[in-house]
Every structure is written in C-alpha cells, then in structure tokens.
Backbone bond lengths (Angstrom), bond angles and torsions (degrees), N, CA, C in turn:
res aa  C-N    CA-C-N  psi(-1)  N-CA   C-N-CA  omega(-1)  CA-C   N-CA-C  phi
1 X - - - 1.440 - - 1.531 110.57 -
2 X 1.634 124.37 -45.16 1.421 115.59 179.44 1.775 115.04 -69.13
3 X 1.548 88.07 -23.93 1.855 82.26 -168.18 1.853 87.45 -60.98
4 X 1.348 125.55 -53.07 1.722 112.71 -152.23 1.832 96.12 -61.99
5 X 1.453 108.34 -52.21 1.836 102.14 -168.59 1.789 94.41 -47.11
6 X 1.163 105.37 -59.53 2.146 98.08 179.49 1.896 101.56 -30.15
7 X 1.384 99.63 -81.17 1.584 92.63 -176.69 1.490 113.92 -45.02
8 X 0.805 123.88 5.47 2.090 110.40 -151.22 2.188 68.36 -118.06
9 X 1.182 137.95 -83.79 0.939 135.74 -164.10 1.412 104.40 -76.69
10 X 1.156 143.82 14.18 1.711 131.06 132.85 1.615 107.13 -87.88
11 X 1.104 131.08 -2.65 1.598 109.70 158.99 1.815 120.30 -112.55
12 X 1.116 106.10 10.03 0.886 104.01 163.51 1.844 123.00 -107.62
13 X 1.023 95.45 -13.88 1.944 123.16 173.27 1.850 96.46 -73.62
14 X 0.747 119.22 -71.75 1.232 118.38 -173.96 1.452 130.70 -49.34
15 X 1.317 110.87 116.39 1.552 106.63 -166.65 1.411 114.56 -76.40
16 X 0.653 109.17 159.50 1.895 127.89 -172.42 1.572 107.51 -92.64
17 X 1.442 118.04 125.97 1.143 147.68 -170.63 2.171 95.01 -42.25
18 X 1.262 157.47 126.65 1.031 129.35 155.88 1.595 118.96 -56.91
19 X 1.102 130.84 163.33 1.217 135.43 -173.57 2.005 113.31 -82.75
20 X 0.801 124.78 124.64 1.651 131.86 -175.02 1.215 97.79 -71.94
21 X 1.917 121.32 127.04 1.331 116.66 -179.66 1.806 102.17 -88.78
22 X 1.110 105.87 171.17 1.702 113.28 -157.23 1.547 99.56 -65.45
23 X 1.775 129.20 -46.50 1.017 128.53 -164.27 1.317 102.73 -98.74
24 X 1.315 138.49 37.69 1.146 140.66 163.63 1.536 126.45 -74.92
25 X 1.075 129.91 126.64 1.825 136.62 -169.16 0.954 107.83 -113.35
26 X 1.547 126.43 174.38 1.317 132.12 -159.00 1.587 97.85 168.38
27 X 1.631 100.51 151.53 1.464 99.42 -173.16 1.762 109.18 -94.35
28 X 1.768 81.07 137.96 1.856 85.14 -179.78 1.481 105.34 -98.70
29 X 1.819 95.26 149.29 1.904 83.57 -160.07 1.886 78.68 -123.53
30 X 1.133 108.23 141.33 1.644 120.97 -169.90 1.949 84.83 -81.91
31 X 1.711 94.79 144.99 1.709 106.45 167.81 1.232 102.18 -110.46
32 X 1.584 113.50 129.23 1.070 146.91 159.86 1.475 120.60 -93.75
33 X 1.380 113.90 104.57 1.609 107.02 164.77 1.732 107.63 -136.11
34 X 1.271 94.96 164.37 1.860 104.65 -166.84 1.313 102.52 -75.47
35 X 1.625 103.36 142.83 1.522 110.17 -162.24 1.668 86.29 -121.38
36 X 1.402 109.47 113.88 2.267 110.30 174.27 1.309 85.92 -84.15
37 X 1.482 83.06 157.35 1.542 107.23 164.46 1.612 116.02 -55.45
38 X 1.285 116.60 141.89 1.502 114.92 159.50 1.551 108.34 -93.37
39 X 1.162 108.69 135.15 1.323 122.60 166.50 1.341 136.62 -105.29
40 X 0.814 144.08 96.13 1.762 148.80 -174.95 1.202 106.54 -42.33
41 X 1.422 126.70 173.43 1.659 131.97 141.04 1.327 84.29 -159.37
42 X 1.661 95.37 131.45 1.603 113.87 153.28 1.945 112.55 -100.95
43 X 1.312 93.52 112.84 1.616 113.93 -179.86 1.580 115.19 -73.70
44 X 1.254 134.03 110.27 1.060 122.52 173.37 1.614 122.31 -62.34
45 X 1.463 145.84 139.74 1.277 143.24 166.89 0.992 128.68 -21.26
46 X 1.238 128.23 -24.90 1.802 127.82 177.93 1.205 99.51 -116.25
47 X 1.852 135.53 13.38 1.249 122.96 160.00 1.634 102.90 80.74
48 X 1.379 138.93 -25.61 1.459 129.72 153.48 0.852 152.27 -14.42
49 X 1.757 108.07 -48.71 1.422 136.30 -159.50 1.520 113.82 -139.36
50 X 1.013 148.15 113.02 1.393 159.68 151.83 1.535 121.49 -78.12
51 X 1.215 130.56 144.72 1.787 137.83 127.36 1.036 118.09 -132.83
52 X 1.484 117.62 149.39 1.873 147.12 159.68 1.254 91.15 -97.50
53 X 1.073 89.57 172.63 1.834 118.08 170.86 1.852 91.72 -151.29
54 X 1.240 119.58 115.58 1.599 135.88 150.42 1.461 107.66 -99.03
55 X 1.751 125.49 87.99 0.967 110.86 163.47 1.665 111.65 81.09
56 X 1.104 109.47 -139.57 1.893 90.43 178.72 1.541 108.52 -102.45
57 X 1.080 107.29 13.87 1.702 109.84 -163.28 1.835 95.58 -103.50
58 X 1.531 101.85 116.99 1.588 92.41 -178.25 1.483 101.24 -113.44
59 X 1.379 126.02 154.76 1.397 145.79 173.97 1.280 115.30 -110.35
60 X 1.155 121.97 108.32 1.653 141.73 171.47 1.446 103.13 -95.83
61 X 1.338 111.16 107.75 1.613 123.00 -174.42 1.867 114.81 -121.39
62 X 1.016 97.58 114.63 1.161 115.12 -163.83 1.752 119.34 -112.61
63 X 1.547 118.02 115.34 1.384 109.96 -150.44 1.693 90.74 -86.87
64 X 1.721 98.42 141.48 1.614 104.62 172.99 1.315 132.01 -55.04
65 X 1.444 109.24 6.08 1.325 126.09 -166.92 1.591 109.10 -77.13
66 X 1.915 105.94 -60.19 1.073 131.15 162.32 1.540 114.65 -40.24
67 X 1.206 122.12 -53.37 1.447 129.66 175.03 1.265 132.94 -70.11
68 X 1.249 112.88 -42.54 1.705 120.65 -175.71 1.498 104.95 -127.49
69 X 1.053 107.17 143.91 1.751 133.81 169.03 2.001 83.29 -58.69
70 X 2.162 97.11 166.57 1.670 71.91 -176.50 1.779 109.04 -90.39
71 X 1.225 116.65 153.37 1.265 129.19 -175.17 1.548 124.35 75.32
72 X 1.032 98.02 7.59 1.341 99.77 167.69 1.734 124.73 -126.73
73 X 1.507 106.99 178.05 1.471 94.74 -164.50 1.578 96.42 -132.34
74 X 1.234 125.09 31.07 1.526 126.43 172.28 1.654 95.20 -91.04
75 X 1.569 125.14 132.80 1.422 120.25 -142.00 2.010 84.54 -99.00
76 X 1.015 127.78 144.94 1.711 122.81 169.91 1.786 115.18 -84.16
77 X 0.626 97.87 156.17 1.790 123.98 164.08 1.532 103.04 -1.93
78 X 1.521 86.25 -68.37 1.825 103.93 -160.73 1.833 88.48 -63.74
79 X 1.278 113.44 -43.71 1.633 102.42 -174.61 1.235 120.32 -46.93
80 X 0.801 113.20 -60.78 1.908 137.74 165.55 1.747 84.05 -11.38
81 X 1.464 107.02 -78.19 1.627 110.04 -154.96 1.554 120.38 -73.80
82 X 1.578 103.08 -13.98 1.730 108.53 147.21 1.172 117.36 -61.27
83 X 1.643 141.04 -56.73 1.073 125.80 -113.47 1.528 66.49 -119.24
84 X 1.631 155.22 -18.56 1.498 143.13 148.40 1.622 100.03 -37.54
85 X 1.197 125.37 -53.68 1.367 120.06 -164.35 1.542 110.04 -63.08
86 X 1.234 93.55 -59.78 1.660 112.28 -179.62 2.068 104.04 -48.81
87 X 1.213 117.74 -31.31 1.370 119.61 -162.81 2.061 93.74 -88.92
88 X 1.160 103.14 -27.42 1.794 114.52 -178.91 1.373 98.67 -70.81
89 X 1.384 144.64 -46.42 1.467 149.57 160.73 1.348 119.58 -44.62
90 X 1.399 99.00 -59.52 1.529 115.20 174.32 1.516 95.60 -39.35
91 X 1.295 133.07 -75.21 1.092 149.69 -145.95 1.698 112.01 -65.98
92 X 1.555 96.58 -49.46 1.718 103.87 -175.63 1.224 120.76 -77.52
93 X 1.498 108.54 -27.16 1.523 114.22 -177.46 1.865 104.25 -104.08
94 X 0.779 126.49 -46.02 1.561 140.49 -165.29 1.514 113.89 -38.72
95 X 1.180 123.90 140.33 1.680 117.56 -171.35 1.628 100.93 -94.35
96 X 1.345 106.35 3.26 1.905 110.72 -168.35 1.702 107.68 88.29
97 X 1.375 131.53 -149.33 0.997 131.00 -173.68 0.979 135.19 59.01
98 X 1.786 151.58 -142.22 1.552 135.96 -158.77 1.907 86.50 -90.44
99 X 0.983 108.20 158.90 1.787 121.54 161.86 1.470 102.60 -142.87
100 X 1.463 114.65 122.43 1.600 125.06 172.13 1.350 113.46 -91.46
101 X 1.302 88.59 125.96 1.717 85.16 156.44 1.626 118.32 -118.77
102 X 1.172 119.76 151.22 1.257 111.53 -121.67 2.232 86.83 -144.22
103 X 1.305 117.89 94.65 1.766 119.09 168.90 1.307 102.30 -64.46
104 X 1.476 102.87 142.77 1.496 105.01 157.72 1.736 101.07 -138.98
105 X 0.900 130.88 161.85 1.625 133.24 155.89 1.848 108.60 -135.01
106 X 1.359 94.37 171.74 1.987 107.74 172.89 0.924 93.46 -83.38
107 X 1.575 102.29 -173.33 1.659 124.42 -162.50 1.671 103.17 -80.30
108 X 1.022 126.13 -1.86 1.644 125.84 -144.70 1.532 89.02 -87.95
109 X 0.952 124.35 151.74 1.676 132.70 175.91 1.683 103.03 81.53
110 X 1.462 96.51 -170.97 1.760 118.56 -176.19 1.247 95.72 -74.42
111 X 1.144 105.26 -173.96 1.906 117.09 -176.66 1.444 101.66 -92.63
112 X 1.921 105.21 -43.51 1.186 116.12 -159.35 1.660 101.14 -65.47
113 X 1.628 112.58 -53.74 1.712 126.91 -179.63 1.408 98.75 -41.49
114 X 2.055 116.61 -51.12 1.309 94.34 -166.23 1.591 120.42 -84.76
115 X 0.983 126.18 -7.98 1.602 136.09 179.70 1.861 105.31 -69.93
116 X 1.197 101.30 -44.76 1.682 116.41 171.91 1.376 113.54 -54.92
117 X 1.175 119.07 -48.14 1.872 125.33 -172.81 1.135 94.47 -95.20
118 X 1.277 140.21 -68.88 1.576 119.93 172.43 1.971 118.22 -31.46
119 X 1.583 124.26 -52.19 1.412 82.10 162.29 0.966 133.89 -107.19
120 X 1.737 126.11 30.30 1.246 131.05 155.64 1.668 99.91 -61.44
121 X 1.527 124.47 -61.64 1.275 104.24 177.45 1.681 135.86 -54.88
122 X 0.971 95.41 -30.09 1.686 100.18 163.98 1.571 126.20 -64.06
123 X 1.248 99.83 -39.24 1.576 103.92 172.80 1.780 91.74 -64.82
124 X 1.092 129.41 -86.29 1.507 136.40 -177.12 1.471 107.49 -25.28
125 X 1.207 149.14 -40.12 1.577 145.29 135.77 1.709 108.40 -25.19
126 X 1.425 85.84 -66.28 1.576 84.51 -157.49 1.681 117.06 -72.90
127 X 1.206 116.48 -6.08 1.735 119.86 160.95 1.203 107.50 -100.93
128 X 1.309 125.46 24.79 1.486 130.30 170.08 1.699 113.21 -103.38
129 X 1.886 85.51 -50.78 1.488 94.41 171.70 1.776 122.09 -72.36
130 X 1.710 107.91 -24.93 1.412 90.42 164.96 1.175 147.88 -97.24
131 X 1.631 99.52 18.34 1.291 113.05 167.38 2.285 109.23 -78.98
132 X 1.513 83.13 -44.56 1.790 91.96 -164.57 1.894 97.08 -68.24
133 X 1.101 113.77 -50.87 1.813 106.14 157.80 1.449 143.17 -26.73
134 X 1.756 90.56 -42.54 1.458 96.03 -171.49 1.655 126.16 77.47
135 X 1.060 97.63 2.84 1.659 92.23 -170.32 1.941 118.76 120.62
136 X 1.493 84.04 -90.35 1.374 98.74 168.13 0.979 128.24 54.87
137 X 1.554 128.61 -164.50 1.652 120.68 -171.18 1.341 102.79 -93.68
138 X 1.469 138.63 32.43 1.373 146.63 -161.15 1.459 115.61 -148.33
139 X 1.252 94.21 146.61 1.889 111.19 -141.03 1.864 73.93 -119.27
140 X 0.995 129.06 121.89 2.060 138.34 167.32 1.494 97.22 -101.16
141 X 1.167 97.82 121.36 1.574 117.25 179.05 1.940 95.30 -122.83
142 X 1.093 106.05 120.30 1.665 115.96 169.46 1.564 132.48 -94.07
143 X 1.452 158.18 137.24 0.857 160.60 177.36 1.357 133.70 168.23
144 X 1.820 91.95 151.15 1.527 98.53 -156.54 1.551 105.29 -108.07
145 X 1.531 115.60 151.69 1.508 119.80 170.73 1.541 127.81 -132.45
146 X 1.756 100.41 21.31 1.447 102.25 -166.77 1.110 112.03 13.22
147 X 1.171 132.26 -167.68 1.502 162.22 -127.96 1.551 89.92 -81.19
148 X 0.828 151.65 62.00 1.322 157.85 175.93 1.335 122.49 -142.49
149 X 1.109 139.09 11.13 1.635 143.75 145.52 1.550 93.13 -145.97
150 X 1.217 115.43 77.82 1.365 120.21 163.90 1.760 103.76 -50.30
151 X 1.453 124.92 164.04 1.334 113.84 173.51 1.684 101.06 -115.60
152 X 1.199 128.37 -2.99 1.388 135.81 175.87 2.038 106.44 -153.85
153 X 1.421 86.19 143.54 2.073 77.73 -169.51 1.934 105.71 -70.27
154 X 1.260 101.70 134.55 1.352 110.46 -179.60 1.230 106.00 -68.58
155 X 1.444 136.89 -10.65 1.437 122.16 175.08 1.593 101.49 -135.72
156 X 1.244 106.13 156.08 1.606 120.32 -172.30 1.343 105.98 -120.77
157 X 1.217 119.51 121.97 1.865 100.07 -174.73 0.935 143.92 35.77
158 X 1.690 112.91 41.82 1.170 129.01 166.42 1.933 93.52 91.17
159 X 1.178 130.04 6.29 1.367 141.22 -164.15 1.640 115.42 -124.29
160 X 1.312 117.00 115.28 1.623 134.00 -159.36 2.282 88.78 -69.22
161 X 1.403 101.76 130.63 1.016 92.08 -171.87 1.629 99.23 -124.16
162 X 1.501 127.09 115.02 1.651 124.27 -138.34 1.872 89.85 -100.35
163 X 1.015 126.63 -22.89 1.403 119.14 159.27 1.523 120.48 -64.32
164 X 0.998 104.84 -62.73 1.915 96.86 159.11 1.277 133.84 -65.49
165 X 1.007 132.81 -22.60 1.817 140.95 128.08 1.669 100.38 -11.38
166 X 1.455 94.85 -98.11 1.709 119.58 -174.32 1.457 87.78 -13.70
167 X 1.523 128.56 -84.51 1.851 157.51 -136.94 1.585 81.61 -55.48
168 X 1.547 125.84 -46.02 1.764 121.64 -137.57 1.573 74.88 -101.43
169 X 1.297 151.54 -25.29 1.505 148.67 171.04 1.660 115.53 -61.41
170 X 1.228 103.47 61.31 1.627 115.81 -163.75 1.800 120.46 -122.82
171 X 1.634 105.11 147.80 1.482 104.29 157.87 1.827 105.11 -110.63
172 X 1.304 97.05 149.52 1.526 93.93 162.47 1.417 119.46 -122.11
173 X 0.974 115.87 160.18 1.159 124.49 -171.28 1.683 101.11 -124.07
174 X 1.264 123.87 119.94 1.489 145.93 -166.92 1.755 112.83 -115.48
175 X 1.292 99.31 98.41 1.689 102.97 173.74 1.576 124.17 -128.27
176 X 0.998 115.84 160.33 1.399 118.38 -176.72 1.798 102.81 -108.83
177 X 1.350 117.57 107.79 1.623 125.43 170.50 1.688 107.67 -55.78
178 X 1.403 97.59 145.73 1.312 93.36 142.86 1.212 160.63 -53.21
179 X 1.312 154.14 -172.60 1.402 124.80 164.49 1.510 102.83 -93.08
C-alpha cells in the first residue's frame, strides 16, 4: 500500500516539462573531439615481417626471431634474404636521407642485458644494410631500446603473453617515402 501512495504522490508532485513553442531557437554549439591517426600494418604470412606507413615515414618491422638465433645478434642465412628485400624498398620507395634502424627485445632478461643485445642487433642490421645499399643517398643511423617501446604489452593480467613477446623481439627499419 505505501509503495503505490509513494508512486501516486511522486507523479503527481512532479512538475511537467513546459511545452517548447514551434519557433523557438537556441544556440547550436558544434562537437569537437580528437581524431588519432589511424595506422595500418601490413603483416606478412608467417607473422615475421610487418609495415605502417604514418604519413611518409614507413616502418619495416622485422621479428628477432627471423633474424637472430635466440640471444644472439650474428644475423642467419634467412636474414641475409630479408634484409635484400627490405634494402630493394629502401631503395624504390625511399627519398634518401637518415634511415633508422631501430632494436627492440621482450621483457625477459635485465634491462641492462636487454638494452645491450637490442643494439648489438641493430648495429648487425645496420652493416648488413650498408653493404646491400651501397652507400647511396642514405645516412644508417643504428639503435637499441630493449624492452622499452614494447609494440604490444608482454603481459596480460599479470600473465606472460609469448605471441606478444615474439612481435616486441624486433628490428625496425625507419624510412622516409617519397612523395
């Protein structure tokens, strides 16, 4: 019985909206919200090899897997025939100028171990790439950042996640396109 008198005297207590006359105006205020960049990645088939394009600046990302035996930074066989491919891009698309190459590793090890092998591998890219270049109108700048711009988080809820590991076990390769 009290719950209905409550409802019965909250709708009748409550005042009623007045009615909006037809030619009535009001100021319209434009919405503004921040629009990020979208970014692409084209994934190669065995998950190895990646690129974005931000603008003219493209990233050739290359998992350390493909490149190095594990823990080390002497580059294998199969690298060789990436980093020809990667140097044929460089070449066709590239405006010349600085090209980075760019260590990354996962969380696994010290900071200090991983900052060390990340730019041991970068250096090992980058006297790879200036041999397959030749020189050219391009300036190879090398460096390492272990575990410090992961590209996906190595752990998920407190949980080691070994596919995103692999992805953050990377060289990049940093170029400027043409127009």
């Amino acid at each position: 019985m009290f719950r209905s008198l409550s409802l019965a005297l909250a709708l009748v207590l409550t005042p009623t909206p007045a009615p909006v006359p037809s030619d009535a105006a009001g100021p319209v205020e434009d919405l503004v919200l921040p629009v990020e960049d979208i970014v692409g990645e084209v994934e190669s088939m065995d998950g190895a090899q990646s690129e974005t394009r931000q603008g003219r600046e493209v990233t050739v990302a290359l998992t350390s897997d493909v490149l190095f035996a594990l823990d080390k930074w002497r580059l294998t066989p199969k690298a060789r025939k990436r980093l020809a491919d990667v140097a044929a891009k460089v070449e066709a698309e590239g405006a010349g100028g600085v090209v980075r190459i760019e260590g990354h590793t996962d969380d696994q090890g010290s900071d200090a171990y991983n900052l060390s092998l990340s730019r041991r591998r970068a250096q090992a890219v980058r006297t790879a790439l200036e041999s397959l270049l030749g020189g050219g109108n391009v300036t190879l700048q090398a460096a390492g950042y272990g575990e410090t711009r992961p590209k996906l988080p190595n752990l998920v809820e407190g949980k080691p996640v070994e596919r995103n590991r692999a992805k953050n076990r990377r060289v990049e390769i940093v170029f400027t396109a043409r127009q």
